[in-house]
Structure formats: C-alpha cells, structure tokens
C-alpha positions as CSV (number, residue, x, y, z in Angstrom):
1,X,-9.1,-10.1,4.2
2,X,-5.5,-8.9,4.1
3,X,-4.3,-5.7,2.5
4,X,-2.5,-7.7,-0.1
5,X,-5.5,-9.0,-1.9
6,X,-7.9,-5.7,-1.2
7,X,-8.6,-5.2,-5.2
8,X,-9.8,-1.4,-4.3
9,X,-13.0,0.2,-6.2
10,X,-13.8,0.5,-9.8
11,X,-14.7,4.5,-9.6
12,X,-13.8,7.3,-7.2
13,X,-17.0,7.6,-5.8
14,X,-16.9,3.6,-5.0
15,X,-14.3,4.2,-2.6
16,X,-15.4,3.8,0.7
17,X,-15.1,6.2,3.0
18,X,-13.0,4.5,6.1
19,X,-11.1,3.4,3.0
20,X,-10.4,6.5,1.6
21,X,-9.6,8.3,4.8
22,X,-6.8,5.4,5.7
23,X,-5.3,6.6,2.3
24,X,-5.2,9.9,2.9
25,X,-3.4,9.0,6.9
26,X,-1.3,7.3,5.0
27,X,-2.2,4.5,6.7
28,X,-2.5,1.7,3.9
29,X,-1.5,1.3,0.5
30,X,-3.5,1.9,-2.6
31,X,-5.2,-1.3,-4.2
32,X,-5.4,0.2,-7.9
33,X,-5.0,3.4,-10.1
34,X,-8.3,4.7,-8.9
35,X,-7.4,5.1,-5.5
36,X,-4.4,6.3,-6.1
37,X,-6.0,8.9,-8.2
38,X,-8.1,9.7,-5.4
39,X,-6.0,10.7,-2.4
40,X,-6.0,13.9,-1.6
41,X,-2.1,14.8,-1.7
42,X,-2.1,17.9,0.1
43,X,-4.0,16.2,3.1
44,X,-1.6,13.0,2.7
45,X,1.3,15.7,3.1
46,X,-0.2,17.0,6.2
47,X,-0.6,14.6,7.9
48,X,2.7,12.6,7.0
49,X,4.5,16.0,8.7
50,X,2.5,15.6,11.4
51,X,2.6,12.0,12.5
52,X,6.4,12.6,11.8
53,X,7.0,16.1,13.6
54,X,8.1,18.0,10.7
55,X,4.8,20.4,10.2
56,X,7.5,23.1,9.6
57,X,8.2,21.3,6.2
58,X,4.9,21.8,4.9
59,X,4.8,25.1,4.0
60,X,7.9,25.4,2.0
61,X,7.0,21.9,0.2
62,X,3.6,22.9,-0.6
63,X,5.7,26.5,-2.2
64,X,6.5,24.3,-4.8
65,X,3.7,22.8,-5.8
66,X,2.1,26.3,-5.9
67,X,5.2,27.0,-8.2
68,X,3.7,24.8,-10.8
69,X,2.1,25.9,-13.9
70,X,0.4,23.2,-14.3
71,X,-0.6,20.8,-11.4
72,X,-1.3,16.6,-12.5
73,X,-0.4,14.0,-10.9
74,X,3.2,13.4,-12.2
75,X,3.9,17.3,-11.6
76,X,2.9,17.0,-7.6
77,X,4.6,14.5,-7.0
78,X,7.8,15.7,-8.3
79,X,7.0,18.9,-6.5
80,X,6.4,17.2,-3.1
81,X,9.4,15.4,-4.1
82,X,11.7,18.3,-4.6
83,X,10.6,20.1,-1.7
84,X,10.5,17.2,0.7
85,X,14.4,16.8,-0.8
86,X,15.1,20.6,0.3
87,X,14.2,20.2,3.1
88,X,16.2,16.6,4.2
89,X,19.1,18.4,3.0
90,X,19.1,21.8,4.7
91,X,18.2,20.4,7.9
92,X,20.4,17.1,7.6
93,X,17.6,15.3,8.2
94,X,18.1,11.4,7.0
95,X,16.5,10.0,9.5
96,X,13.1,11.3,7.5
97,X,14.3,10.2,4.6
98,X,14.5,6.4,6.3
99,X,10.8,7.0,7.5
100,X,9.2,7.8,4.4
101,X,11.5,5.4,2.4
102,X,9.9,2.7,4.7
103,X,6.4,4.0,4.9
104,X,3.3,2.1,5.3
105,X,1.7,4.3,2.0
106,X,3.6,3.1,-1.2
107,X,2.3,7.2,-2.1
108,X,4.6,8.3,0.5
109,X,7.6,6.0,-0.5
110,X,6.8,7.2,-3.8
111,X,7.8,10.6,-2.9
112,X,11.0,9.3,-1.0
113,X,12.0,8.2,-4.6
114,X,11.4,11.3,-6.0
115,X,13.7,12.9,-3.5
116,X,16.2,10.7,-3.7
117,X,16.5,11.8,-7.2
118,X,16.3,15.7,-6.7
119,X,19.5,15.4,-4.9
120,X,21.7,16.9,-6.4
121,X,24.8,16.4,-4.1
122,X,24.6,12.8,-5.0
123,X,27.1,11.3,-7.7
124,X,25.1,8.9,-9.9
125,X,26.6,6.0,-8.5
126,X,25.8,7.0,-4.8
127,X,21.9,8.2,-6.7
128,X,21.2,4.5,-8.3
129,X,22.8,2.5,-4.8
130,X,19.9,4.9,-3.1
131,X,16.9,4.0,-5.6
132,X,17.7,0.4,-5.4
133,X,15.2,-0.4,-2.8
134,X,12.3,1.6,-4.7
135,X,13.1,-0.4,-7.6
136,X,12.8,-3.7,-6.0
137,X,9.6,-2.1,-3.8
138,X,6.4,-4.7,-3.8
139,X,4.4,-2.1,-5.2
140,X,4.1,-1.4,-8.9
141,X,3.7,2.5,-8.5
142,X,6.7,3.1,-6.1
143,X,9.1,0.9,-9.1
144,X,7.8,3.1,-11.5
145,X,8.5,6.5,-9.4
146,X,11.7,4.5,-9.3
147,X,12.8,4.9,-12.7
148,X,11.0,8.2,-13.4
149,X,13.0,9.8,-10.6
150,X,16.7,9.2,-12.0
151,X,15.8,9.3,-15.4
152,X,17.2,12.8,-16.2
153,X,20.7,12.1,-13.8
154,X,20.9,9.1,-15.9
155,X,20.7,10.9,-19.3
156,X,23.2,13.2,-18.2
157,X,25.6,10.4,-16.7
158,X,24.4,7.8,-19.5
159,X,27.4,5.5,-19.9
160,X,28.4,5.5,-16.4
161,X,24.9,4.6,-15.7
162,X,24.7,2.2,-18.2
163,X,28.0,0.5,-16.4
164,X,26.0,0.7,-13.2
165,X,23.1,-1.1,-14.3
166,X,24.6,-3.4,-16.8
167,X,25.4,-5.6,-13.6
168,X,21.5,-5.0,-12.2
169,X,20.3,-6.4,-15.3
170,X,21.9,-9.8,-13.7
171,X,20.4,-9.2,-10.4
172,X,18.3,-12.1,-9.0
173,X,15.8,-10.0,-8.4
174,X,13.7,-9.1,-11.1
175,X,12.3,-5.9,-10.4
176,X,16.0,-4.6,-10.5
177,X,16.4,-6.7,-13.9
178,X,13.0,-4.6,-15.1
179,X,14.7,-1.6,-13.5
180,X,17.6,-1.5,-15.5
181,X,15.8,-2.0,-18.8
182,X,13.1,0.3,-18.3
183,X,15.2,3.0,-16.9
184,X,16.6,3.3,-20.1
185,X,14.4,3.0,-22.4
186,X,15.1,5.4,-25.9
187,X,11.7,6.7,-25.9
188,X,10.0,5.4,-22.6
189,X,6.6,6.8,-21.8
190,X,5.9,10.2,-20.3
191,X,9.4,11.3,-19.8
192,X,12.1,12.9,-21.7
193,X,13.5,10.7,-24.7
194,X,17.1,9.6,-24.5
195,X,18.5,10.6,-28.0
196,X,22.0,9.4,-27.4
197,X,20.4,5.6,-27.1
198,X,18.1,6.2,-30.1
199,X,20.4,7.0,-32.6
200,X,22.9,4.2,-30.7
201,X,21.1,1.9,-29.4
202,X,24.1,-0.5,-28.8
203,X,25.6,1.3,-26.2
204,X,23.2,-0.7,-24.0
205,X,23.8,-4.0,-25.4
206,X,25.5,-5.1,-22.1
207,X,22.1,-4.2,-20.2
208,X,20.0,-6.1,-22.9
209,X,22.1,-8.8,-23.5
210,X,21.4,-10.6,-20.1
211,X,18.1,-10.2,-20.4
212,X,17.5,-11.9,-24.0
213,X,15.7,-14.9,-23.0
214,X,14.7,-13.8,-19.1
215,X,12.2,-16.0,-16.9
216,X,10.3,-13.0,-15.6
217,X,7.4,-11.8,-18.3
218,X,7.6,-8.4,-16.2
219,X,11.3,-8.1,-17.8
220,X,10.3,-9.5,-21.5
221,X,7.7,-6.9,-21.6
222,X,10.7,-4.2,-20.6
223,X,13.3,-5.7,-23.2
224,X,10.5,-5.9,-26.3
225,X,9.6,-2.7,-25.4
226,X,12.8,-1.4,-25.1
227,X,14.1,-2.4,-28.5
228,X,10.8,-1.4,-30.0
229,X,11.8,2.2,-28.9
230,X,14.8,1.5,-30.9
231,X,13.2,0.1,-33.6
232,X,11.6,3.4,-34.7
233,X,15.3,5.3,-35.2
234,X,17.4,2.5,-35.8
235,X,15.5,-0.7,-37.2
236,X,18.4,-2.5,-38.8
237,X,20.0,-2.5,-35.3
238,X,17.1,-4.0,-34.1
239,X,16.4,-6.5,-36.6
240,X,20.0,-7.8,-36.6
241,X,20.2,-8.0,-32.7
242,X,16.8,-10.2,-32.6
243,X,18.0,-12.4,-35.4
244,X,21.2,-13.2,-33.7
245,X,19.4,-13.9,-30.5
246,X,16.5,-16.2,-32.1
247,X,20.0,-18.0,-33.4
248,X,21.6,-18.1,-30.4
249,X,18.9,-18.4,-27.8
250,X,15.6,-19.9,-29.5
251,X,13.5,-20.2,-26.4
252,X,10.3,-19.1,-26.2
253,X,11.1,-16.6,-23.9
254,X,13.6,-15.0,-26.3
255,X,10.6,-15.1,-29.0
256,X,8.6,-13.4,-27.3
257,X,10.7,-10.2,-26.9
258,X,11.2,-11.1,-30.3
259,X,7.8,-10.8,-31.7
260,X,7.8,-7.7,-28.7
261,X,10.4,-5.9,-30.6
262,X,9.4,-5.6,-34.5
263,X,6.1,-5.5,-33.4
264,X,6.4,-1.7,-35.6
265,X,9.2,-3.0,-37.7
266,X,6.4,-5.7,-39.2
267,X,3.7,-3.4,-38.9
C-alpha cells in the first residue's frame, strides 16, 4: 500500500506504534487529523535538528514555545515557526529553510510556512512569491498553514496584497486559486478578522471575480464562503454581486457559490 492512500486511525490510541514513531522521525506524512494530533512536536523538533545538524537550534526554538501562555496546536506551531525563523536569519541559514520547505513530513513543511511568514525582513511581495509553494503543497494541512502564516502581513499590506493575488486567483493551479480566496477571507476561521474587507468587501472584487463560476469545488467552497463572511456586515453587497453573476454566468458552478453565499442572508 502506498503512503498516498494510508487512511490513518480513527483514535490516538489506534495508531500504531511503527506508525506513530515514523511520524514523530518525520519520516512520513500524516494520513488524517488524528495523527496529526498525535505527534509529539517537541520529539518531531529534535529529531528534525538532528538528522539536519542544527541541534544548536533547539534550545532557543523550544524558548519560545515555553514563552507561550497558552500552548495548542495552532500556538506551537507558530512558536516553532518563529523560532525556527530566528534562527534561519541570524545564522544565514537558507539552505535549512530549502530542507524543511521540502521535507518528507507535511508537519515539518508546515513549519517552514510558518517561518516564512515570521520574516519580517521580507516585503509582502517577496513574503507571498515565498508561500507560493505551501499553497500549492499536496497536503491539505501545509495549504492551510499556508494562508494562516501571511494572514496578518496581508492585513497590514491589504491592497498591495490583494494586487498580488488578484493574478493567483487566475492561476491554473487551483490550490493557488483557493489560496487567494481563502487568504482573505473577512472573517475566516480561527484568525484575526479583516475589518477593512468587511465593511468593503469590494475591494476584492478582482480576486472574486475570476473565480465566479470556477471548475474546482475546493475553490467554490472558498468563494461561497468568502462572500458569506461578507454577507454578515455588508448583505446588499452580497446580494447584488450574486445576482449579477447568476445574470451573467448561470452555470451551475456559479449557483452553487450562489446558494454558498446567502446561505445566512436566507436564513
């Protein structure tokens, strides 16, 4: 059986224990939420500085994940993320960054992503060209560390961003499509809202706009969820938009985000 179609345990305890200890080696990706529950991050971190020679990393990353008030699952990773960031830049060390961005375990990559976006010497145009390749990662949880990592340099940079990503949102790829749209989401889930885009949602009419009547259900879900967002602030915006696209578009593509979008508006 190849690792592709390994569907993983339904419980922790399932897991088996060759299985588990290849997750923590970083060794293989995770199958499912469950697994990727289960690994034990600090070991994962270990062990990544060791196979990679950079033990002397650990103990200054794992500082800031003692720095944490509250430790989950987001909150580590961002920790890992920032310290693992530090550390690439004080000792110029990129060709790191190129091994974890590449690494076997998508947990691993999805720290990469995260300190891509703790950099804070990148412009936001040279920080979105760097998450490209976690956004069009094969793995669902790296695409969505993705998005979560830039979230806050996009607020702050928000129509230069939107500029950015108003061309991904005609890539051919569609995780960069889904990218675009879920990056900037009004309301999004378990991040910081983006008040600027939910009391004007139309300043990202140019990322939405290519993506009215998209092939990929992965993207639909994005858009209809996106405009929902909007809907809760600003329904006559909404409403308006998804009238002129049933108009203009009429597949049943575009009616789905459609029915997606008022989904609160018709509550």
């Amino acid at each position: 059986m190849t690792e592709a179609k390994r569907k993983g345990a339904r419980t922790i305890k399932d897991i088996p224990k060759n299985i588990l200890e290849q997750l923590n080696r970083g060794e293989i990706e995770t199958a499912n939420l469950v697994e990727y529950l289960a690994i034990d991050r600090k070991a994962l971190l270990k062990n990544l500085l060791t196979q990679c020679g950079r033990t002397h990393y650990l103990q200054p990353v794992l500082g800031h994940i003692d720095k944490l008030e509250k430790q989950t699952t987001i909150t580590v990773a961002e920790a890992i993320g920032a310290g693992l960031s530090e550390q690439i830049l004080i000792h110029k060390d990129n060709g790191f960054l190129t091994a974890i961005s590449t690494h076997t375990s998508d947990f691993v990559r999805c720290w990469a992503a995260e300190a891509v976006g703790r950099n804070t010497t990148l412009t936001i145009r040279q920080m979105l060209r760097n998450i490209k390749p976690f956004a069009a990662d094969k793995h669902f949880g790296v695409r969505e560390s993705a998005w979560s990592a830039v979230r806050n340099s996009i607020i702050q940079n928000l129509r230069e961003s939107i500029a950015v990503l108003s061309t991904w949102a005609k890539d051919r790829d569609e995780n960069i499509r889904r990218f675009a749209s879920e990056a900037t989401r009004p309301r999004g889930v378990w991040c910081e809202h983006i008040t600027e885009l939910k009391q004007n949602p139309e300043l990202a009419v140019s990322i939405l706009e290519p993506l009215k009547s998209d092939a990929a259900k992965y993207v639909r879900d994005s858009v209809g969820n996106w405009l929902n967002d909007a809907s809760k602030t600003q329904p006559e915006f909404v409403r308006e938009l998804c009238a002129r696209w049933e108009k203009e578009s009429g597949t049943k593509e575009t009616g789905y985000i459609v029915k997606k979008a008022l989904r609160t508006i018709d509550k």
